[in-house]
C-alpha positions as CSV (number, residue, x, y, z in Angstrom):
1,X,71.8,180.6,86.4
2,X,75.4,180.7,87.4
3,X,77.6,179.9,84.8
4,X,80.6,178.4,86.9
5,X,78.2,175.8,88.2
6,X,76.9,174.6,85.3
7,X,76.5,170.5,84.9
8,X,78.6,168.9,82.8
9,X,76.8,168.4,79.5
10,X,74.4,171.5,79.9
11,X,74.9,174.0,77.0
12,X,73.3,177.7,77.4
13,X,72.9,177.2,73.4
14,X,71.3,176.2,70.2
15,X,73.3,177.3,67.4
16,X,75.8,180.1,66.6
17,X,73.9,182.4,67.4
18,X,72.8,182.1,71.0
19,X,76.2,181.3,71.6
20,X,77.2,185.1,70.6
21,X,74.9,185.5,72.7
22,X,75.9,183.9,75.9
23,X,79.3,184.5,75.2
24,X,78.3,188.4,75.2
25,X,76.3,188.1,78.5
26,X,79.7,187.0,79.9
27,X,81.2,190.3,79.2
28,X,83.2,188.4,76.7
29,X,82.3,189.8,73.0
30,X,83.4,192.7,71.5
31,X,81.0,193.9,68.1
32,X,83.2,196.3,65.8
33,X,82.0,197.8,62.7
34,X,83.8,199.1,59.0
35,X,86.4,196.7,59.1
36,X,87.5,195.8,55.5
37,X,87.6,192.5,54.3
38,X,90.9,192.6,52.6
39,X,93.6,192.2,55.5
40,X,91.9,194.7,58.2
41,X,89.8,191.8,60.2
42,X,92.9,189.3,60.3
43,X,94.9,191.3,61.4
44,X,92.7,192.7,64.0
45,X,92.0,189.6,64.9
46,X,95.9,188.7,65.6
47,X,96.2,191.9,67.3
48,X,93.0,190.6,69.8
49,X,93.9,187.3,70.1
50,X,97.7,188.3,71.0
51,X,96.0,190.0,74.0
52,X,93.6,186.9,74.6
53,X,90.9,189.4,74.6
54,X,87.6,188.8,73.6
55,X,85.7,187.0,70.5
56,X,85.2,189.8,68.2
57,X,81.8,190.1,65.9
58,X,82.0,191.9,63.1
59,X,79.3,194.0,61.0
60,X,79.0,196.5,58.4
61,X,82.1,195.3,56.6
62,X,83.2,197.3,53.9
63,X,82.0,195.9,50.6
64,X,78.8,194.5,52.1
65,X,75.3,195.4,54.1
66,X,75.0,195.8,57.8
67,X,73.8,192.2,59.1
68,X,76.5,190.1,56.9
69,X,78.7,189.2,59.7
70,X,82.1,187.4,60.8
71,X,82.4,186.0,64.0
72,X,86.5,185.5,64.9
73,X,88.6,183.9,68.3
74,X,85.2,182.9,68.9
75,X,86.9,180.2,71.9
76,X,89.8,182.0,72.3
77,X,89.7,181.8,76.0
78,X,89.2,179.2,78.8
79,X,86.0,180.4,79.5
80,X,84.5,180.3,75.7
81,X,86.1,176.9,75.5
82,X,84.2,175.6,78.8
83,X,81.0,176.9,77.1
84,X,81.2,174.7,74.2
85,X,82.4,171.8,76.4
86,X,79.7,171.9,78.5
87,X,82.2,172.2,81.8
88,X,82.2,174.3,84.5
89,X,83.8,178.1,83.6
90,X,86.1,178.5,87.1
91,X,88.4,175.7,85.6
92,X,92.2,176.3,85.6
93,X,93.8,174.7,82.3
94,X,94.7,171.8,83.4
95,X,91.3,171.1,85.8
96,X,89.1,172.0,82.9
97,X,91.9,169.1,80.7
98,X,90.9,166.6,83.2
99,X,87.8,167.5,83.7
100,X,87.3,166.9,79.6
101,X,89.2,163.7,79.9
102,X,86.8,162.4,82.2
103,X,83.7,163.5,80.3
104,X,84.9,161.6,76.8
105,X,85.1,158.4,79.0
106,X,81.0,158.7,79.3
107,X,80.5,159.0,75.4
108,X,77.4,157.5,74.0
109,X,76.5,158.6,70.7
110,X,73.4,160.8,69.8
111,X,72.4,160.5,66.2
112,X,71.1,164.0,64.3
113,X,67.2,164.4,64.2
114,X,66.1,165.1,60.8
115,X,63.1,168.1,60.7
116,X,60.9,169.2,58.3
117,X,61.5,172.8,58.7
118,X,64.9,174.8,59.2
119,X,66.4,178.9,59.7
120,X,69.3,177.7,57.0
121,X,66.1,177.4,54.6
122,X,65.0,181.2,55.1
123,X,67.0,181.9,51.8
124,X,67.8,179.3,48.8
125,X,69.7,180.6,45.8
126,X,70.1,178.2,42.8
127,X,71.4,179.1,39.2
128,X,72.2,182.5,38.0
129,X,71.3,183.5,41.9
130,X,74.4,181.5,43.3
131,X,77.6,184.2,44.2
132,X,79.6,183.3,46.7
133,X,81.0,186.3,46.7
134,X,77.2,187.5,48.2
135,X,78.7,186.9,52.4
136,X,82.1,189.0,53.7
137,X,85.2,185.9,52.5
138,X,88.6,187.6,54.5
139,X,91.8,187.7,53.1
140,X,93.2,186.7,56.0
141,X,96.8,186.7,56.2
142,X,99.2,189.0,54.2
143,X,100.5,186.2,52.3
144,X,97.5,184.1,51.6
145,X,96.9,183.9,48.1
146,X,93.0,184.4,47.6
147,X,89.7,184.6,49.5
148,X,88.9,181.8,52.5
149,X,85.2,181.8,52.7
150,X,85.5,178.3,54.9
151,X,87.9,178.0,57.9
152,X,85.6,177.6,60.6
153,X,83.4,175.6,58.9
154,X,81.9,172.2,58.6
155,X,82.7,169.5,55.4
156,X,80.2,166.9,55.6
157,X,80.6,163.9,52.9
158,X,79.4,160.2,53.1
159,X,81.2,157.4,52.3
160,X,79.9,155.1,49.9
161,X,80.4,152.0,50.9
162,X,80.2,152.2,55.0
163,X,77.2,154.4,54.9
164,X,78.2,157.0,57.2
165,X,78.5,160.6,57.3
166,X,81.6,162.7,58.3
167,X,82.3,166.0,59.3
168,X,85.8,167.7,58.7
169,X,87.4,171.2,58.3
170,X,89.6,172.2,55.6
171,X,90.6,175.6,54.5
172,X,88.0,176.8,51.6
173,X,89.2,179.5,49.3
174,X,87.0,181.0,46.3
175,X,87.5,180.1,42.7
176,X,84.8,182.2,41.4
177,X,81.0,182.8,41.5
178,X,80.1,179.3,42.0
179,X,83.2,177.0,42.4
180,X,85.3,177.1,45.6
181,X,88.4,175.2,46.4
182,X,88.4,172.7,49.2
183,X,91.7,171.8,50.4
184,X,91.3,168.2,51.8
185,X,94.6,167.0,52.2
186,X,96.0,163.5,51.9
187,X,95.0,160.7,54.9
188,X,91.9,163.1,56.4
189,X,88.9,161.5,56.8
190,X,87.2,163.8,54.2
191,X,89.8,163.2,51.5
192,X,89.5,159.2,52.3
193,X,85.9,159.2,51.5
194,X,86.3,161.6,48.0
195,X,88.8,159.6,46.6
196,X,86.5,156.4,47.2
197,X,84.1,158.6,44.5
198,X,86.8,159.3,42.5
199,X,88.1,155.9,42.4
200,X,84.9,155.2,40.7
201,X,85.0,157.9,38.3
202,X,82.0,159.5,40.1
203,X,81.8,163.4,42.1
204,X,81.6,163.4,45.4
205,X,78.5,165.3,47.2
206,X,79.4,167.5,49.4
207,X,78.3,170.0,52.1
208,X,79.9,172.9,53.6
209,X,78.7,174.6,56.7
210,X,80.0,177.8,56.7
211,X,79.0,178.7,60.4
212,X,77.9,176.0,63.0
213,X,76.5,175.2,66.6
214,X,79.8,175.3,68.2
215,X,79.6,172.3,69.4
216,X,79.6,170.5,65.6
217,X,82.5,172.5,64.7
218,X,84.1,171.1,68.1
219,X,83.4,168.0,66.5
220,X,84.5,168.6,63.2
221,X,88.0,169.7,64.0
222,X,88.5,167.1,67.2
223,X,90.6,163.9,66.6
224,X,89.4,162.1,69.2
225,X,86.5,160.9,66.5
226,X,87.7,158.0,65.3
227,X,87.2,156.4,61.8
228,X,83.4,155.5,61.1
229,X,81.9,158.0,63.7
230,X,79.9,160.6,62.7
231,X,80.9,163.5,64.1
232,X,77.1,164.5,64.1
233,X,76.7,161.9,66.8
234,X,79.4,163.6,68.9
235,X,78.2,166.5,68.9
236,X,74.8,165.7,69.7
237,X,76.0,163.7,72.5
238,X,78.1,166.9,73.7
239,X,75.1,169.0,73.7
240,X,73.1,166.6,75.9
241,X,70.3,166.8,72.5
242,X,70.6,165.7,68.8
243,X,71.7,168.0,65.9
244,X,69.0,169.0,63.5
245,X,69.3,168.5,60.2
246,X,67.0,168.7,57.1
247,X,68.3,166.9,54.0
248,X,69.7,168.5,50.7
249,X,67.6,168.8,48.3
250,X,70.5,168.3,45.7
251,X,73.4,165.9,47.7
252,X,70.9,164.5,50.3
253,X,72.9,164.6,52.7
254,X,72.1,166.3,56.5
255,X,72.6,169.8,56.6
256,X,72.7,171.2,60.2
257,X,69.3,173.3,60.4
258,X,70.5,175.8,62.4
259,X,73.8,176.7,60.3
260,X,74.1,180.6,59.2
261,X,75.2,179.5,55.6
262,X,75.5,175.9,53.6
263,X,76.9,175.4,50.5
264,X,75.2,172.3,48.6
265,X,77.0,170.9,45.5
266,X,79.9,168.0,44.3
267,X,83.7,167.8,44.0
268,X,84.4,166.3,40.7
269,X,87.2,164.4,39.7
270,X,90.8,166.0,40.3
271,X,91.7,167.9,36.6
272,X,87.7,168.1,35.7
273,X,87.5,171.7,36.5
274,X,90.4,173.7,35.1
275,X,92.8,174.0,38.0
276,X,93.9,177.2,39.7
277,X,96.7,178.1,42.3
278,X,94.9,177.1,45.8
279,X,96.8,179.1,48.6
280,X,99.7,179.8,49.8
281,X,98.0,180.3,53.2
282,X,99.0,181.2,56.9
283,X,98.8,177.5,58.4
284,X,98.7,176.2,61.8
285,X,102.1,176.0,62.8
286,X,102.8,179.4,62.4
287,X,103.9,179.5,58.9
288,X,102.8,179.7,55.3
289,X,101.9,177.1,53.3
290,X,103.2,176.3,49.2
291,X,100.5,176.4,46.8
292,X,98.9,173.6,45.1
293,X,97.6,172.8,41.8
294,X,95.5,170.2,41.8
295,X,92.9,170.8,45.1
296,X,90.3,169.9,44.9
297,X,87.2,172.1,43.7
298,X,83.8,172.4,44.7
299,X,81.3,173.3,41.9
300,X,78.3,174.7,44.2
301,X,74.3,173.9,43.3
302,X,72.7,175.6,45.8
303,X,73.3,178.2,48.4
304,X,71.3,177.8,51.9
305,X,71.5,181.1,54.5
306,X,69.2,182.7,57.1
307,X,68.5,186.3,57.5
308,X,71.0,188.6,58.3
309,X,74.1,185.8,58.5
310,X,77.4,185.5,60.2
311,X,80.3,183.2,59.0
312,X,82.4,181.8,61.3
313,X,86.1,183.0,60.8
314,X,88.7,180.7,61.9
315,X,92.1,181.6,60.5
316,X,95.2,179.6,61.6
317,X,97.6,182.7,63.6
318,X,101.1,182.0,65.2
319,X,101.1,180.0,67.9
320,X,100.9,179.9,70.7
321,X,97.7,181.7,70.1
322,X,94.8,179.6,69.7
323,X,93.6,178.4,66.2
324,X,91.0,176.7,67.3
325,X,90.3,176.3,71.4
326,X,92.1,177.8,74.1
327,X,92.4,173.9,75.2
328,X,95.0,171.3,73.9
329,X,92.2,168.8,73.5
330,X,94.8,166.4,71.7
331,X,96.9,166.2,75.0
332,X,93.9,164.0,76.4
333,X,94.7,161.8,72.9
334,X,98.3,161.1,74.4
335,X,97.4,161.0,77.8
336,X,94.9,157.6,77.4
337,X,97.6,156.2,74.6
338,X,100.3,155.9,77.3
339,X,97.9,154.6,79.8
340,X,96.7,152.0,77.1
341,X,100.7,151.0,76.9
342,X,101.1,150.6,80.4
343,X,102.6,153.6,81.3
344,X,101.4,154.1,85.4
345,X,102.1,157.5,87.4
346,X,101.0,159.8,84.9
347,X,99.7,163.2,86.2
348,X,99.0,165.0,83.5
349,X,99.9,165.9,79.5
350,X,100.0,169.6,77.8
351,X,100.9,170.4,74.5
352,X,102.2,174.2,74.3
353,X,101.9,176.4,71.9
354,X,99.9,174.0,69.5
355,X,96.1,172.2,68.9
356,X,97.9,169.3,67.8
357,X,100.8,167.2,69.1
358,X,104.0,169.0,68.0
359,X,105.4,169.2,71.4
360,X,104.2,167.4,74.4
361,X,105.1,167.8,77.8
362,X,104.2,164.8,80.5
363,X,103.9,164.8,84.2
364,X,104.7,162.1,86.2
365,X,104.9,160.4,90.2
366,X,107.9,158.3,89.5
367,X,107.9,154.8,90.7
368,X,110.9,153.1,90.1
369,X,114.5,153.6,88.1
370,X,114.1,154.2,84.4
371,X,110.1,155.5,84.7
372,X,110.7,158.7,83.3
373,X,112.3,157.3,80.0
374,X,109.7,155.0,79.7
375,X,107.2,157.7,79.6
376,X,109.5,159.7,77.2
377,X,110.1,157.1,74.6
378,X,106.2,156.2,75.2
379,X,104.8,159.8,74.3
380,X,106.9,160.0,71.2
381,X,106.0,157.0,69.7
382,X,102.3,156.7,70.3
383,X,99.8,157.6,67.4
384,X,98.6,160.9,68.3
385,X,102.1,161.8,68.6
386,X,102.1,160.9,64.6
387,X,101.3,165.0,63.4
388,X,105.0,165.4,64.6
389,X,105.6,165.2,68.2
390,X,108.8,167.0,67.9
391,X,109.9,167.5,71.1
392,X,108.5,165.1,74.3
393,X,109.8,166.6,77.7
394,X,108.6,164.5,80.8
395,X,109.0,166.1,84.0
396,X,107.9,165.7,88.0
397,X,104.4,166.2,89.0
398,X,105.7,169.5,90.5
399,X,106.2,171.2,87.8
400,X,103.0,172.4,86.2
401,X,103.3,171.7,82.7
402,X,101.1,174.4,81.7
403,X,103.7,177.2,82.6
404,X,106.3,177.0,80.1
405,X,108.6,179.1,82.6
406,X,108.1,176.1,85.1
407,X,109.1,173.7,82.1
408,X,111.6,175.0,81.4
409,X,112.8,175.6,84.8
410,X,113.0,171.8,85.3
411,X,114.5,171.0,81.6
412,X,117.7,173.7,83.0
413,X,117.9,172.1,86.6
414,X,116.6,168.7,86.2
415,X,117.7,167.6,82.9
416,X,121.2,165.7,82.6
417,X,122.4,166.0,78.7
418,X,122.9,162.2,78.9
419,X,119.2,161.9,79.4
420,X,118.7,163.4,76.0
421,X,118.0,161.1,73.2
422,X,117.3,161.5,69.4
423,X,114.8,159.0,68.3
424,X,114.8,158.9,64.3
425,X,112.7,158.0,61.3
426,X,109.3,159.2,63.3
427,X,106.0,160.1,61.6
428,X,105.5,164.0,60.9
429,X,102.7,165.7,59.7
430,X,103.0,167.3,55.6
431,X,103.0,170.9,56.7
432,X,106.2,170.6,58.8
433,X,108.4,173.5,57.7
434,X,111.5,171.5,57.8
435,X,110.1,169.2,54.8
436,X,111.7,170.0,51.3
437,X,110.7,168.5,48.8
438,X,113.4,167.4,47.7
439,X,113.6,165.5,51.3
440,X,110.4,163.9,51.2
441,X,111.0,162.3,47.8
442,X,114.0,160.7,49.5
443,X,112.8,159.9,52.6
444,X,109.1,160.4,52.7
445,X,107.2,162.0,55.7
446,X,109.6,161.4,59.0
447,X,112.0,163.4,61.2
448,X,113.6,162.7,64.4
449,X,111.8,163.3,67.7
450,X,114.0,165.5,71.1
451,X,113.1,163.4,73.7
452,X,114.2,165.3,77.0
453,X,113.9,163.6,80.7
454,X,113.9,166.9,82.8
455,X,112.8,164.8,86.1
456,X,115.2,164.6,89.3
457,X,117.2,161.0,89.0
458,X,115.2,158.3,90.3
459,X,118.1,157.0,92.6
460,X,118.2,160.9,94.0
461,X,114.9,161.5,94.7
462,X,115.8,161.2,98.6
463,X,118.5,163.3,98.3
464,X,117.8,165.8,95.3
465,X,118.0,169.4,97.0
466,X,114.0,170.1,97.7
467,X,112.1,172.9,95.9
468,X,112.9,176.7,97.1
469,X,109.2,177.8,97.5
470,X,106.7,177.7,100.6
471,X,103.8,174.6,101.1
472,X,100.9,174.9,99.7
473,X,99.1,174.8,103.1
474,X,101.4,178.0,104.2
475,X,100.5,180.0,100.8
476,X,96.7,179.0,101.1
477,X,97.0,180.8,104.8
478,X,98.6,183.0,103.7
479,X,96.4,184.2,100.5
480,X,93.5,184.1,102.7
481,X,94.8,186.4,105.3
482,X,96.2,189.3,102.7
483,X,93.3,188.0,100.1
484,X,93.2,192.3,99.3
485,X,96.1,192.8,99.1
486,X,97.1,189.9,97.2
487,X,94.4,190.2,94.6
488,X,94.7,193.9,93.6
């Protein structure tokens, strides 16, 4: 079967593992063996993704036996996104945005199918025989301050009083043998449901899938799952079949029965467990994160993991390479909010450079004076814009917002600095750089927001000098003719 025509909603895979596999069949993985733990596979892994090469699989890691495996930039390209999406492969960026936008509008949930029998059960070590330090944990960044054993994983708690079962990632670095840190921070989902626990003076159960079908880690690390929805049902409706789970024998909780590795176990109460420097870390937006006292900490019952097993490596890099997909998935957040506010014309919303919306970039068919501004002030304000939409840039729809060279372009020909406003006391995200703490004692979590209108004046449009490039009819012709030449 042709990839590039799959149906929406058909997925070539199972679990982890036959997704290595597809993704190899694409001509798309790369295996590489000896690579040391400490350092040598992050940094690799920079180097690839730089290059937006391919997902790297690595085996016979230094310290450990052939078979104990890291799979890293697993969907760093548009392709290895599109396979966990179930879309079509031949998708330019912004098609394959659309084309996602469209699918979310046919959600129906598909609840996780519990069996009696499960791969993840091939090996169960309990006791004296738990060691976490038995499967390859990376130092990943130069900086970071231990071990992450979890960053592409899976979190799965249940809250007590709503009955009903997320599934988050946080960064997971090791204590020790049996106790690993789990850095749920303030207002996540996750942390919402511990503290409920805690509140009552109780630990909180706890599983952490350490390597995923794809499509729950999708799940896990997607906004778009709102409060109170089990991110087991999304992802079971996004593989067009339920997840399989078998329950823990010491949380009872679902544990996805194809995972590589599951950690079973509680977080007690903060200050229980003597605490330990957690981090620093290389974060998402590029830089490295304090350390923190009081994380919270895992103590680990049981240890789940098939034969031969591969952890999925996710480490935050630099933007703009990807942390997560090669796809802004939050830009399809934004692009319904300003739709649900009334906002008409809109062609299309990017965010460059990030997974989440630090800077977001609109498209729009303006329809009458002040349009443009109203989309502005719109995108900045709107909730998915709360992780810190720093910078909001609304342009024409003839610019294609996901070339930053054409964004730019506009913002230096289009944009009057009287159009630029500074909106103030806006919602940022924790991790923002600019933070000190000294500043958010004083004024708590908000910054001002650069909104930029880089879109011809509405009263010009008529008149505004047109574009300096041929039709798109011409270039079609003309591609079509010279096709060799123009393609070599």
């Amino acid at each position: 079967m042709c990839c590039a025509s799959m149906e929406v909603g058909q997925m070539l895979f199972n679990d982890l593992r036959e997704f290595i596999n597809a993704v190899d069949r694409m001509g798309e993985l790369k295996r590489v063996e000896g690579a040391h733990w400490d350092l040598e596979i992050g940094a690799i892994t920079e180097l690839v993704a730089e290059r937006k090469g391919p997902a790297l699989l690595f085996d016979k890691i230094v310290d450990y036996p052939g078979g104990y495996r890291i799979l890293t930039n697993a969907f760093g390209s548009l392709k290895r996104t599109a396979l966990v999406l179930g879309l079509p492969l031949d998708l330019d960026a912004l098609a394959m945005l659309k084309a996602w936008r469209e699918k979310t509008k046919q959600y129906k949930p598909v609840p996780p199918v519990e069996v009696s029998d499960a791969p993840v059960s091939q090996n169960i070590l309990a006791g004296t025989e738990i060691d976490l330090y038995k499967f390859p944990a990376a130092k990943w960044h130069e900086a970071d301050g231990g071990r992450y054993l979890g960053t592409g994983c899976a979190v799965i708690v249940k809250d007590p009083e709503e009955d009903w079962v997320n599934v988050g990632t946080y960064r997971c670095m090791l204590y020790n043998r049996d106790k690993i840190f789990v850095n749920m921070a303030a207002g996540k989902h996750g942390r919402l449901i511990m503290d409920k626990y805690h509140a009552r003076g109780k630990s909180c159960p706890v599983v952490i899938s350490l390597a995923q079908d794809p499509a729950l880690w999708m799940a896990a690390t997607y906004n778009g799952v709102p409060w109170g929805m089990s991110e087991f049902d999304f992802a079971g409706w996004l593989r067009g079949k339920p997840i399989e789970v078998i329950r823990g024998e010491v949380t009872g909780l679902p544990i996805p029965a194809r995972a590589e590795v599951v950690l079973e176990g509680e977080i007690p109460p903060l200050g229980e467990i003597e605490p330990k420097l957690e981090g620093p870390f290389g974060e998402w937006l590029g830089y490295v994160s304090e350390s923190r006292t009081m994380t919270p900490i895992m103590r680990v019952k049981a240890i789940l993991h098939r034969d031969d097993p591969t952890i999925l490596g996710a480490p935050p890099l630099k933007p703009p390479r990807p942390y997560a997909f090669s796809l802004p998935l939050a830009a399809i957040s934004v692009w319904d909010q300003l739709e649900g506010a009334g906002v008409v014309g809109v062609k299309g919303v990017w965010i460059p450079c990030f997974d989440y919306a630090r800077a977001i970039v609109v498209a729009i068919k303006q329809m009458f004076p002040g349009h443009s501004k109203q989309a502005a002030l719109a995108a900045a304000s709107c909730r998915a814009a709360n992780s810190g939409g720093r910078i909001i840039i609304v342009v024409d729809d003839d610019v294609d917002i996901t070339n930053l060279e054409e964004v730019f372009w506009a913002v230096a020909t289009r944009a009057d600095a009287d159009n630029i406003e500074i909106v103030k006391g806006m919602t940022v995200t924790g991790s923002d750089p600019l933070l000190t703490k000294e500043y958010k004692e004083k004024w708590g979590l908000v910054k001002s927001r650069l909104v930029i209108d880089a879109c011809r004046p509405y009263m010009r449009l008529k008149d505004f000098p047109p574009v300096n490039v041929f039709s798109p009819e011409y270039r079609q012709k003309i591609t079509s003719k010279w096709h060799d030449l123009l393609t070599t």
